[in-house]
TILOKOL-854589 format. One record per residue (C-alpha): residue number from 1; x, y, z; residue in three letters. Coordinates in Angstrom, 2 decimals. Last residue first. Example, Ala and Ser with C-alpha at 12.3 -4.5 7.8 and 13.67 -1.06 7.14 Angstrom:
! TILOKOL-854589
(2, (13.67, -1.06, 7.14), 'ser')
(1, (12.30, -4.50, 7.80), 'ala')
This chain:
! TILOKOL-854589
(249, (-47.95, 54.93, -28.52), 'unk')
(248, (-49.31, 58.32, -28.84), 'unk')
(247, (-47.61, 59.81, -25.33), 'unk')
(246, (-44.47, 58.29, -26.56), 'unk')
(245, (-44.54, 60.87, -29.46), 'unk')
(244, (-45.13, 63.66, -27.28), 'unk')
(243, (-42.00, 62.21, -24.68), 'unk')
(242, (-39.88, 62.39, -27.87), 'unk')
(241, (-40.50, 65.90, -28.83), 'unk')
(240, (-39.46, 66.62, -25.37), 'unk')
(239, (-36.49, 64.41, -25.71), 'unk')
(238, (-35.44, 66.91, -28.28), 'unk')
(237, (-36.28, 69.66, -27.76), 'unk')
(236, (-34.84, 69.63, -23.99), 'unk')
(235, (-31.87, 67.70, -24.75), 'unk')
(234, (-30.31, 70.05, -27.05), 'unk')
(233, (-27.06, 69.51, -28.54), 'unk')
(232, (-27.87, 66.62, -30.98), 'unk')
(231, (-25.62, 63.95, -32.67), 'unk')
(230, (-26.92, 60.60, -34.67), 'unk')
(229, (-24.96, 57.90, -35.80), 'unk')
(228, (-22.34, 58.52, -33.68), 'unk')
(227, (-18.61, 57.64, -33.23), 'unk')
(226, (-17.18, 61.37, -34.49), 'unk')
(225, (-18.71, 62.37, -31.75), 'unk')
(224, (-16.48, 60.00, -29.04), 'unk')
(223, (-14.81, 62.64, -27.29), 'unk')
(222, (-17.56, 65.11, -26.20), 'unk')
(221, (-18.85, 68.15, -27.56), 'unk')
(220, (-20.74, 70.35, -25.38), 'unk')
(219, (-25.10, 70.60, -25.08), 'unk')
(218, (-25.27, 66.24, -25.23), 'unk')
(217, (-27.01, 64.09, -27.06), 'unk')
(216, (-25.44, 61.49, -28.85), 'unk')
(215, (-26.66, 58.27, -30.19), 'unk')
(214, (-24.55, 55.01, -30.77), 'unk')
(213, (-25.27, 52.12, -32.93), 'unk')
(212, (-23.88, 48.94, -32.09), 'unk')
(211, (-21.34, 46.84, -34.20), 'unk')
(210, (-19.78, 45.22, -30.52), 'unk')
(209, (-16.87, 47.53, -30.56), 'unk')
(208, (-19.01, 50.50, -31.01), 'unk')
(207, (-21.47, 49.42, -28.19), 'unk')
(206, (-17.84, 48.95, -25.81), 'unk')
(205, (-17.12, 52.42, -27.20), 'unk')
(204, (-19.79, 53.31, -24.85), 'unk')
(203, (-17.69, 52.57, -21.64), 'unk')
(202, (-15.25, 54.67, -21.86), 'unk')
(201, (-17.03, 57.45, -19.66), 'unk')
(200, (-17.04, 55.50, -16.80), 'unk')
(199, (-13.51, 54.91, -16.33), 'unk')
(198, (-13.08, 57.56, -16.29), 'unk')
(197, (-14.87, 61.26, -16.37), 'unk')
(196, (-14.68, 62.99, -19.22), 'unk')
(195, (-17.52, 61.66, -21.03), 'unk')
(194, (-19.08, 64.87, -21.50), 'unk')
(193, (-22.58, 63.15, -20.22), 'unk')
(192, (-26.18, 64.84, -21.07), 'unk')
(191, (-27.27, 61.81, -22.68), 'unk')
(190, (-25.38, 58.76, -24.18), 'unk')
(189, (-28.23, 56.39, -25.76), 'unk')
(188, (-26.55, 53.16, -26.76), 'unk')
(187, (-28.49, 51.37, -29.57), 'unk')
(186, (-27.50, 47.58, -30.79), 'unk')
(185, (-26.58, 46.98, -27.80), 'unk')
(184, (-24.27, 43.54, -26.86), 'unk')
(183, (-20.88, 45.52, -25.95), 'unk')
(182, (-23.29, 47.95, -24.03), 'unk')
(181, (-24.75, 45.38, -21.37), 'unk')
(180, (-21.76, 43.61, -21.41), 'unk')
(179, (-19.73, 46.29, -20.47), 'unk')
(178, (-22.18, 48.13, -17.78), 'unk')
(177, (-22.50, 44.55, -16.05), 'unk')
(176, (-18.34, 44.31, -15.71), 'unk')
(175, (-18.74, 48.00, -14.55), 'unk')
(174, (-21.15, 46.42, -12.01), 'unk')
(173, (-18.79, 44.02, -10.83), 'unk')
(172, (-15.50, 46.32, -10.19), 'unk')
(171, (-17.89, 48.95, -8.21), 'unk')
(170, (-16.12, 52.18, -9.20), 'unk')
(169, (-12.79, 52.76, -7.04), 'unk')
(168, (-12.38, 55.58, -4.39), 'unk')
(167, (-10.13, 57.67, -4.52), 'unk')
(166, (-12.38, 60.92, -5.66), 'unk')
(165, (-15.60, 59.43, -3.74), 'unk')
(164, (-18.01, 57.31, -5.07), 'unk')
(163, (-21.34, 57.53, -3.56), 'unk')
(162, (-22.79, 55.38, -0.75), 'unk')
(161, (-23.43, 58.57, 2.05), 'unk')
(160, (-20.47, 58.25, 4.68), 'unk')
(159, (-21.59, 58.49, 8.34), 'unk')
(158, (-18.66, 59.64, 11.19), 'unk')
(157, (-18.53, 56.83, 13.75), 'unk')
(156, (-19.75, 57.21, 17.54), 'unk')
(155, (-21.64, 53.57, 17.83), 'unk')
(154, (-24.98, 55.67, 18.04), 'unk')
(153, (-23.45, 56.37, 14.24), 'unk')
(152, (-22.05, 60.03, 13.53), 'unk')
(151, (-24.00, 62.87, 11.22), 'unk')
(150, (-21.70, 66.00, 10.72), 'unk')
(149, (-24.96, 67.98, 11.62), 'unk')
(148, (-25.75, 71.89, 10.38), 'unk')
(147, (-29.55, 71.34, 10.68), 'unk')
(146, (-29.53, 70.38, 6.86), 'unk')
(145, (-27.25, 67.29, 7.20), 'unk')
(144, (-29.55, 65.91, 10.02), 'unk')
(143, (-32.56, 66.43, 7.51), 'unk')
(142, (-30.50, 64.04, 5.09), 'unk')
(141, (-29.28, 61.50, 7.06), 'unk')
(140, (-32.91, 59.79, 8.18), 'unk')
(139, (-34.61, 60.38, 4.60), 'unk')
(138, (-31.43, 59.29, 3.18), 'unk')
(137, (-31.00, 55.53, 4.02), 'unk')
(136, (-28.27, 54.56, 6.88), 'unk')
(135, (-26.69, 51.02, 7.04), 'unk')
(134, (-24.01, 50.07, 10.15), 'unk')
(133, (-21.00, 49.36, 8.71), 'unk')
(132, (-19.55, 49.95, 12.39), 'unk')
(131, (-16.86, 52.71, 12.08), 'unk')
(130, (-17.07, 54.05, 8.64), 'unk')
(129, (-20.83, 54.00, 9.19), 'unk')
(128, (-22.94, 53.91, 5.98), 'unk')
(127, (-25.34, 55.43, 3.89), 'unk')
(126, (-28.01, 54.64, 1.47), 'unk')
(125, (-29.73, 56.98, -1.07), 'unk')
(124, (-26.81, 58.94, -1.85), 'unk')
(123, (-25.88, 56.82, -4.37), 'unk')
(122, (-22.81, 54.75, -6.01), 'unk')
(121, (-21.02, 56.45, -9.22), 'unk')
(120, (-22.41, 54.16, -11.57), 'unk')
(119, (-25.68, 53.95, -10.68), 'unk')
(118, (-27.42, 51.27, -12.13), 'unk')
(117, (-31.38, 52.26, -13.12), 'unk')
(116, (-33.80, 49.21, -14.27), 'unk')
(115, (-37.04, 50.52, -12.58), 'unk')
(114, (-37.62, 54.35, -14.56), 'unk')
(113, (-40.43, 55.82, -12.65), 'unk')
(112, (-39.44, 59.48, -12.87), 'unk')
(111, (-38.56, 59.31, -9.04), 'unk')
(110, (-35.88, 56.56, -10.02), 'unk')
(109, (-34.40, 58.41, -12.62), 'unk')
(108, (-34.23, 61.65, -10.58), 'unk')
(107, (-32.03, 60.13, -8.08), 'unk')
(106, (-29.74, 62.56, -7.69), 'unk')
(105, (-26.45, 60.57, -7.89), 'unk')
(104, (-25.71, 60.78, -11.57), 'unk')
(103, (-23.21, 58.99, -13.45), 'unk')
(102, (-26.39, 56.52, -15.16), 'unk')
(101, (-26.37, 53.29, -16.32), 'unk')
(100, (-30.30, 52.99, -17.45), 'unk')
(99, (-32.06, 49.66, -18.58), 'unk')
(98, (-33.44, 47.47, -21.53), 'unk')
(97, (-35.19, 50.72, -22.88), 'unk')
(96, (-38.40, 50.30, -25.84), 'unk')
(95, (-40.37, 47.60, -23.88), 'unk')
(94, (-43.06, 50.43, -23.46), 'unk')
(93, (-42.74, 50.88, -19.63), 'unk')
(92, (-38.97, 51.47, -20.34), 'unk')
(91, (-39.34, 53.91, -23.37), 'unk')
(90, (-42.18, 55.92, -20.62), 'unk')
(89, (-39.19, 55.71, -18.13), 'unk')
(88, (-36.76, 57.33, -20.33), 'unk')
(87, (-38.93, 59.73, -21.71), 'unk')
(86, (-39.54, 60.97, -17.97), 'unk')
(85, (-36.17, 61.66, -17.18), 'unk')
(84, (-34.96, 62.87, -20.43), 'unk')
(83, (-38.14, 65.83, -20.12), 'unk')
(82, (-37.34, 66.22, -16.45), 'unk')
(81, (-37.91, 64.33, -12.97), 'unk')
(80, (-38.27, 66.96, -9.95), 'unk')
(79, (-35.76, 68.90, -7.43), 'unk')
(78, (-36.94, 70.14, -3.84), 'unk')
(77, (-36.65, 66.59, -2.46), 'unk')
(76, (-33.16, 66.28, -3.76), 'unk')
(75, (-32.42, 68.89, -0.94), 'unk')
(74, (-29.41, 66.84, 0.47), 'unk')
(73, (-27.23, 66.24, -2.18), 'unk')
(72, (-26.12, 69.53, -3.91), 'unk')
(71, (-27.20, 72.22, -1.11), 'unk')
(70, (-26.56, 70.55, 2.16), 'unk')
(69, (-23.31, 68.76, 0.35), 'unk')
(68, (-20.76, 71.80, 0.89), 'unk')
(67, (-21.41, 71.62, 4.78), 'unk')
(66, (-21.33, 67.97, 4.66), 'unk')
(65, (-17.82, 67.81, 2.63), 'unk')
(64, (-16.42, 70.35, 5.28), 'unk')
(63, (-17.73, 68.47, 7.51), 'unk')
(62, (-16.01, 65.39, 6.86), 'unk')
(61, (-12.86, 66.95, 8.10), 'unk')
(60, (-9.85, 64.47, 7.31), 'unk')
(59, (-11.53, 61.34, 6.01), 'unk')
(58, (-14.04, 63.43, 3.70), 'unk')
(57, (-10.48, 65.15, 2.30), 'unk')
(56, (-8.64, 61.68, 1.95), 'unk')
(55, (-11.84, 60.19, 0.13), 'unk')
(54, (-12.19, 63.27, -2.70), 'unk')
(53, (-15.69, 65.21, -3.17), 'unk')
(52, (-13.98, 68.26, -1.30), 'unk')
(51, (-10.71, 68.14, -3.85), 'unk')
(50, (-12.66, 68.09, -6.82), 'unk')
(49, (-14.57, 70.75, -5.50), 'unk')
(48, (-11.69, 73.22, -5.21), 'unk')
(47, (-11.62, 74.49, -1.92), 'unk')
(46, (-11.39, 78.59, -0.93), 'unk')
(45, (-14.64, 78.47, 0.52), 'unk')
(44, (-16.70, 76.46, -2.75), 'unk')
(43, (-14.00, 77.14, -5.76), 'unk')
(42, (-15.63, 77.61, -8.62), 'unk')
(41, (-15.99, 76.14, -12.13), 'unk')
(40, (-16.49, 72.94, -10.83), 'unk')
(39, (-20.23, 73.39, -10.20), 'unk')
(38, (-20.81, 74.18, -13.57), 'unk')
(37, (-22.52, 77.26, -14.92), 'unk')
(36, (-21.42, 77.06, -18.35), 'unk')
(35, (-21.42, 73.36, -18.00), 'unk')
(34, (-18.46, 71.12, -16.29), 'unk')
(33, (-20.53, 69.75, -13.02), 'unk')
(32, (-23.75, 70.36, -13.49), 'unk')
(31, (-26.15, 72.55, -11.82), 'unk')
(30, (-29.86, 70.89, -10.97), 'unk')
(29, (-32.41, 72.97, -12.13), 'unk')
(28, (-34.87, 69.84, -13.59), 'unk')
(27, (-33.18, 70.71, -16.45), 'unk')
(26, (-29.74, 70.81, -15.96), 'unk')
(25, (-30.85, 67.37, -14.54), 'unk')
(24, (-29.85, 65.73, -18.32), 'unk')
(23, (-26.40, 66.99, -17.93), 'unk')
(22, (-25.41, 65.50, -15.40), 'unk')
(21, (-25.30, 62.08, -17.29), 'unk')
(20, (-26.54, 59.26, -18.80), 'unk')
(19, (-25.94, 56.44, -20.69), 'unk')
(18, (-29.14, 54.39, -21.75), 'unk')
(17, (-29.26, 51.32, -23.01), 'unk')
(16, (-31.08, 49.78, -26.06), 'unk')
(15, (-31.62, 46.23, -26.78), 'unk')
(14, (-34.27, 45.11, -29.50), 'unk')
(13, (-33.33, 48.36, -31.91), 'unk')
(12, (-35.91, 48.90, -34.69), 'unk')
(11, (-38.45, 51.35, -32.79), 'unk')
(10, (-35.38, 52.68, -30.77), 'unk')
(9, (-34.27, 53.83, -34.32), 'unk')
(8, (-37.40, 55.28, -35.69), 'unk')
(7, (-37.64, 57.29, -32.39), 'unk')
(6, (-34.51, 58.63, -32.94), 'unk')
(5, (-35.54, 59.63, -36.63), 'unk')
(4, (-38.53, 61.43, -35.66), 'unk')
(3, (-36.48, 63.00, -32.37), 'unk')
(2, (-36.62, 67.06, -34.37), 'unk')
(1, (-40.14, 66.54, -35.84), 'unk')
């Protein structure tokens, strides 16, 4: 009975959004960032990983970035939609779920069947040459990443997956879209996100500023707690729950 009053909620609500975050692909075995087992926590050779995901370090040795990336980008295949994953989707199919802004760049959403996903922090789905622009998608990059390759263009440029790098700017237009979208909500989900990380993470007080209604469910405390209507630490029982009663509608 845990998600009885959630679902009570997106039953009344005729625009929710979904917020998401690392968090939610704990459980499809994914390792967060800032969790207990975080991927942060470490250093990965001697680097921090702050400093490996950042522009000026890709620029310098993009290998180094390549050889840390064959096991947290480019085995996505071996990873599978969760409990949030699929409850999203199902709330979608049923007219419940205007769309998902998600910090994650594993793709799970997408896999799980959800069609409105905007991915905040770009995507390792398409790829690029610094030299050329020429466009790359992941099923060519990512078996050339897992034989030991620093993939370069025919044109001799080093490849860049599409996801936002420390120094790099968020795409100005689609945090514009994320704004509106949650200013005019009358039910923001935030899921498995410590809203830390800016800008993106500010976003949901745009749903308090517009009168919405904002949802919490996340296994650490984040900053905006005291903002929501409803708070739970476990995303497994609950969204679980939730995907049972969706399975009734």
């Amino acid at each position: 009975m845990i998600a009885e009053q959630l679902e009570q909620m997106l039953r009344k609500s005729s625009h929710t959004v979904a917020f998401t975050g690392a968090g939610i692909s704990t459980l499809s075995g994914i390792r967060d960032f800032r969790g207990a087992n975080g991927v942060y926590l470490q250093p990965w050779h001697g680097k921090q990983v702050e400093e490996i995901l950042s522009l000026d370090c890709f620029l310098e040795d993009p290998g180094l970035f390549y050889r840390w990336a064959q096991e947290f980008i480019y085995r996505l295949d071996e990873f599978h939609p969760a409990a949030v994953h699929r409850a999203l989707a199902g709330l979608e199919a049923h007219g419940m779920l205007h769309c998902v802004y998600t910090q994650n760049i594993d793709l799970l959403h997408q896999k799980a069947g959800s069609r409105k996903v905007y991915e905040l922090h770009g995507s390792p789905a398409h790829h690029h040459c610094l030299r050329c622009r020429k466009e790359f998608g992941y099923a060519e990059i990512a078996p050339r990443v897992l034989a030991g390759e620093v993939p370069h263009c025919p044109c001799g440029g080093v490849i860049k997956p599409d996801i936002v790098f420390y120094g790099e700017s968020l795409d100005s237009d689609l945090l514009d879209q994320a704004f509106r979208d949650m200013e005019e909500a009358e039910l923001l989900l935030v899921l498995g996100s410590s809203l830390t990380v800016q800008p993106a993470a500010s976003l949901p007080l745009a749903t308090r500023s517009g009168g919405g209604r904002i949802v919490i469910v996340n296994a650490q405390p984040t900053p905006l707690d005291g903002y929501a209507t409803l708070h739970y630490d476990d995303l497994f029982k609950v969204f679980d729950d939730l995907e049972h009663r969706l399975a009734k509608l």
